[in-house]
BATI-300910 format. One record per residue (C-alpha): x, y, z; residue in one letter. Coordinates in steps of 0.5 Angstrom, whole numbers, plus 500, padded with zeros to 3 digits. Layout:
+-----+-----+-----+------+
:   u :   v :   w : code :
+-----+-----+-----+------+
:   X :   Y :   Z :    A :
...
+-----+-----+-----+------+
This chain:
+-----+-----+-----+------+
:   u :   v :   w : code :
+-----+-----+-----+------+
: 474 : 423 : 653 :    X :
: 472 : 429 : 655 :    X :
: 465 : 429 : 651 :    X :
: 459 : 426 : 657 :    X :
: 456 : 425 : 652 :    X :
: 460 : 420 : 648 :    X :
: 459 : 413 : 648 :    X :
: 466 : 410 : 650 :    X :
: 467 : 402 : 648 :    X :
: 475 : 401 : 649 :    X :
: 481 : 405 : 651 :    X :
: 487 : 402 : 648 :    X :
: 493 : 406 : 652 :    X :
: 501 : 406 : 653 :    X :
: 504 : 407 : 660 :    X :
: 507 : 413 : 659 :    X :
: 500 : 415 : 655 :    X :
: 495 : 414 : 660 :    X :
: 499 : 417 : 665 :    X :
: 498 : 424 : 660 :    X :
: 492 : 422 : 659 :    X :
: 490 : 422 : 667 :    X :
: 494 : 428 : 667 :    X :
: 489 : 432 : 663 :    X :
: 484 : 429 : 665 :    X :
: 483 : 427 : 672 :    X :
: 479 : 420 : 673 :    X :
: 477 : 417 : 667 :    X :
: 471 : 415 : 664 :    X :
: 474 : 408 : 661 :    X :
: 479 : 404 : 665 :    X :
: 485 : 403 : 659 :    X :
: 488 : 397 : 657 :    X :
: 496 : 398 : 657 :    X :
: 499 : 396 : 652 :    X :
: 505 : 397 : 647 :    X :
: 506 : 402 : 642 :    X :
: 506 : 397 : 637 :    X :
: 499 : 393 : 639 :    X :
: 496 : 401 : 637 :    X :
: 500 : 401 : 631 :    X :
: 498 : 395 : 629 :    X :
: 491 : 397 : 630 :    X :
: 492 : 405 : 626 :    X :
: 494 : 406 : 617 :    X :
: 501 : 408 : 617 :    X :
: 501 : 414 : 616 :    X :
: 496 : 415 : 624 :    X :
: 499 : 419 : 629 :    X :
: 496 : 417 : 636 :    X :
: 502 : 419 : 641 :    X :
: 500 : 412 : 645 :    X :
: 492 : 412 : 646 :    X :
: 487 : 408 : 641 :    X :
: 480 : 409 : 643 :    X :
: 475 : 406 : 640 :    X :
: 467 : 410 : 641 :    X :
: 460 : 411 : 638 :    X :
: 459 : 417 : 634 :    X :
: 456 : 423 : 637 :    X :
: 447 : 423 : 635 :    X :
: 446 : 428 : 630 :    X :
: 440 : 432 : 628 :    X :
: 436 : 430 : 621 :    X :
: 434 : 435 : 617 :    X :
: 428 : 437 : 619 :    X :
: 430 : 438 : 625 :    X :
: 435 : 444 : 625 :    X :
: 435 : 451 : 628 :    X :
: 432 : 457 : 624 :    X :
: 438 : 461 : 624 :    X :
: 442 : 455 : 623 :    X :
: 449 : 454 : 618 :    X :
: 451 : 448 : 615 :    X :
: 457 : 446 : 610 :    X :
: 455 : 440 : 606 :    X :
: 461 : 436 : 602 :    X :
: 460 : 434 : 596 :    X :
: 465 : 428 : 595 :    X :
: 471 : 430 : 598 :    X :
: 473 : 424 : 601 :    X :
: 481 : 426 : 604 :    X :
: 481 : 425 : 611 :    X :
: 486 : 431 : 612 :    X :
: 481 : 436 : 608 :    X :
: 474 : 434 : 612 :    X :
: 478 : 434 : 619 :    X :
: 481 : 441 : 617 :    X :
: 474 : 443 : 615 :    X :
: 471 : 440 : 620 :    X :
: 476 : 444 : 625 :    X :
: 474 : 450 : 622 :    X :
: 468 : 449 : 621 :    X :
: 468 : 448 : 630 :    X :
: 471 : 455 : 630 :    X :
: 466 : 459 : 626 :    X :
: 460 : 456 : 630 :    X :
: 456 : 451 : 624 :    X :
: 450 : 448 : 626 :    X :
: 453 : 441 : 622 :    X :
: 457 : 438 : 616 :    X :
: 452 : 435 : 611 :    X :
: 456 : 428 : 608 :    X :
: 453 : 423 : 605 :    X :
: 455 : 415 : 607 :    X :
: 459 : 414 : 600 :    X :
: 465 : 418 : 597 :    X :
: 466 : 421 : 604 :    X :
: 471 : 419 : 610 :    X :
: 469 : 415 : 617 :    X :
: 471 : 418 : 622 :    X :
: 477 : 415 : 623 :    X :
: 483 : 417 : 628 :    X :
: 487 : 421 : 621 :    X :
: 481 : 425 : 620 :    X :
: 480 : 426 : 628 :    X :
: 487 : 428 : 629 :    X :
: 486 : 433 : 623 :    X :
: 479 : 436 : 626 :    X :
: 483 : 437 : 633 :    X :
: 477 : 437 : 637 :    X :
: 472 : 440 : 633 :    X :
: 468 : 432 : 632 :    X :
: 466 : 434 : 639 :    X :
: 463 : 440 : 637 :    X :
: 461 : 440 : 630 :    X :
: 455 : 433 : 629 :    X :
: 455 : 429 : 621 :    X :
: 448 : 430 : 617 :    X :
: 449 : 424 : 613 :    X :
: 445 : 424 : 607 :    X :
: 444 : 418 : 602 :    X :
: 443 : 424 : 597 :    X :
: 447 : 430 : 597 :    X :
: 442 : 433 : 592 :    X :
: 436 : 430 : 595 :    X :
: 438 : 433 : 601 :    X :
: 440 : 440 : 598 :    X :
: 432 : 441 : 595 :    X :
: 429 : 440 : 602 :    X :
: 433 : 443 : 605 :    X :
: 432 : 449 : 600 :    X :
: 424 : 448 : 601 :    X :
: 426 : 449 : 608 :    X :
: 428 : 456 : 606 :    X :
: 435 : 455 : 608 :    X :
: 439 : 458 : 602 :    X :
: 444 : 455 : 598 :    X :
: 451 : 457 : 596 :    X :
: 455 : 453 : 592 :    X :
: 463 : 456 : 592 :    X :
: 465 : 455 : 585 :    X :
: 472 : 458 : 582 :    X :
: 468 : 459 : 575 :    X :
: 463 : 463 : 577 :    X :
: 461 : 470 : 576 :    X :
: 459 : 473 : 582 :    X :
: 464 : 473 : 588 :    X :
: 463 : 472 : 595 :    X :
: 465 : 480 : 597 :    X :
: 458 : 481 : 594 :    X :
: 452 : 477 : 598 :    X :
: 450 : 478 : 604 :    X :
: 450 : 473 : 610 :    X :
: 442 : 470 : 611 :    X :
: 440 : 465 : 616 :    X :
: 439 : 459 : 615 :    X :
: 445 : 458 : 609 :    X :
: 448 : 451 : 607 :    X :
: 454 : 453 : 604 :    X :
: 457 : 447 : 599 :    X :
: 464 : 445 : 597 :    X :
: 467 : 440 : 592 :    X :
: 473 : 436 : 591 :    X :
: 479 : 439 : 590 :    X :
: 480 : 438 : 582 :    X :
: 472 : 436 : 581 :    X :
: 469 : 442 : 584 :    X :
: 462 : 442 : 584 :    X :
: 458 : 435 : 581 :    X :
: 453 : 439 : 576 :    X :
: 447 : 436 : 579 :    X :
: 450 : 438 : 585 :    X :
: 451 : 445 : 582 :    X :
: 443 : 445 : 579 :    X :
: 441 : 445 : 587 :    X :
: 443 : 452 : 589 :    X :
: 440 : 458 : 589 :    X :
: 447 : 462 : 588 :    X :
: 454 : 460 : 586 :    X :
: 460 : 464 : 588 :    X :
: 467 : 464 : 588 :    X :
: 473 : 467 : 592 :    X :
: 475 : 474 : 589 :    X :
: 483 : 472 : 589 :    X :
: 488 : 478 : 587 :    X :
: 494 : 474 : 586 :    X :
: 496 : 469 : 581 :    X :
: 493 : 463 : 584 :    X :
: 487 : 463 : 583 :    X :
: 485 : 456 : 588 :    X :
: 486 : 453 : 595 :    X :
: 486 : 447 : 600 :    X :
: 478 : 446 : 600 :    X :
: 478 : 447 : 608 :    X :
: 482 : 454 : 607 :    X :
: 477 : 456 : 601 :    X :
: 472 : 453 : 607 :    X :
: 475 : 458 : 612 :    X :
: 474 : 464 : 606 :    X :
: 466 : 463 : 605 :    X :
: 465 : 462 : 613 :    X :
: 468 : 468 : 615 :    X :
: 465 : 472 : 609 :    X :
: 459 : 468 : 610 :    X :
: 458 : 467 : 618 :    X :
: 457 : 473 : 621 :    X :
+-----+-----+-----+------+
């Protein structure tokens, strides 16, 4: 809502949740249509929790490949497709300063209000390059100069070890899966998390928050 250059379609609200809103907000863009909480549930999955608001709206532009910064850093999603770790990727992704998520339009989340809740905000900040290929992607982005690191839990050298570059798409894969291996082929490193405990794994969007804090300065 407070993102000007969003485009807004329809704002479903409670009583109470238009009263916060306008709280919050002062004047709204959009005037809310005042319905009950059961006319939003209808609307979201069960498992949504829109405290009283339901907006519809258009997603923010993003920029094409060949249209990046020179010292631009990106996160590209190799098929993870659970809306709770893009939006907590996306949210840490926000707080590190990337350029922009790389995703594909299969085998990834829309974003839907599950993953909006998860990225608390971030989807504002951080704009989606969807991509028909994720490797075709990789490979023009590698002939831009950007350099590729795949974050892969087998690997010999460890994030501790590389030094952070500009431009850089780090890459990451579905819990379980991992990296695909063509999707491996297309990077120029493949690092892991040096861990010293008995785990040896994480939720993708804390080994995210890992690589952009070694990686991102």
């Amino acid at each position: 809502m407070g993102n000007a250059e969003r485009i807004l379609h329809r704002l479903l609200a409670t009583e109470n949740g238009a009263a916060r809103l306008v709280e919050e907000l002062g004047t709204l863009r959009i005037e809310p249509e005042l319905v009950r909480p059961s006319d939003i549930n209808r609307l979201l999955g069960a498992d949504a929790v829109h405290q009283g608001l339901y907006l519809e709206a258009e997603p923010l532009a993003s920029p094409g490949l060949d249209a990046l910064p020179a010292d631009a850093l990106l996160l590209a999603l190799d098929q993870i497709t659970d809306p709770h770790n893009v939006g907590a990727i996306v949210r840490t992704a926000a707080a590190f300063g990337v350029t922009g998520i790389v995703t594909t339009a299969r085998h990834a989340p829309g974003a839907t209000g599950v993953l909006a809740k998860s990225a608390s905000g971030g989807l504002e900040h951080v704009p989606f390059l969807v991509v028909r290929n994720l490797a075709e992607a990789l490979i023009a982005l590698g002939a831009q100069g950007f350099t590729r690191i795949g974050l892969d839990s087998d690997a010999e050298t460890g994030l501790d070890t590389l030094t952070p570059t500009r431009p850089a798409v780090i890459v990451l894969g579905a819990e379980g899966k991992g990296l695909r291996e063509r999707t491996r082929a297309c990077c120029d490193v493949l690092a892991k998390i040096p861990f010293t405990g008995e785990i040896r794994s994480l939720n993708v969007s804390n080994a995210a928050a890992i690589a952009l804090y070694a990686l991102g300065r």
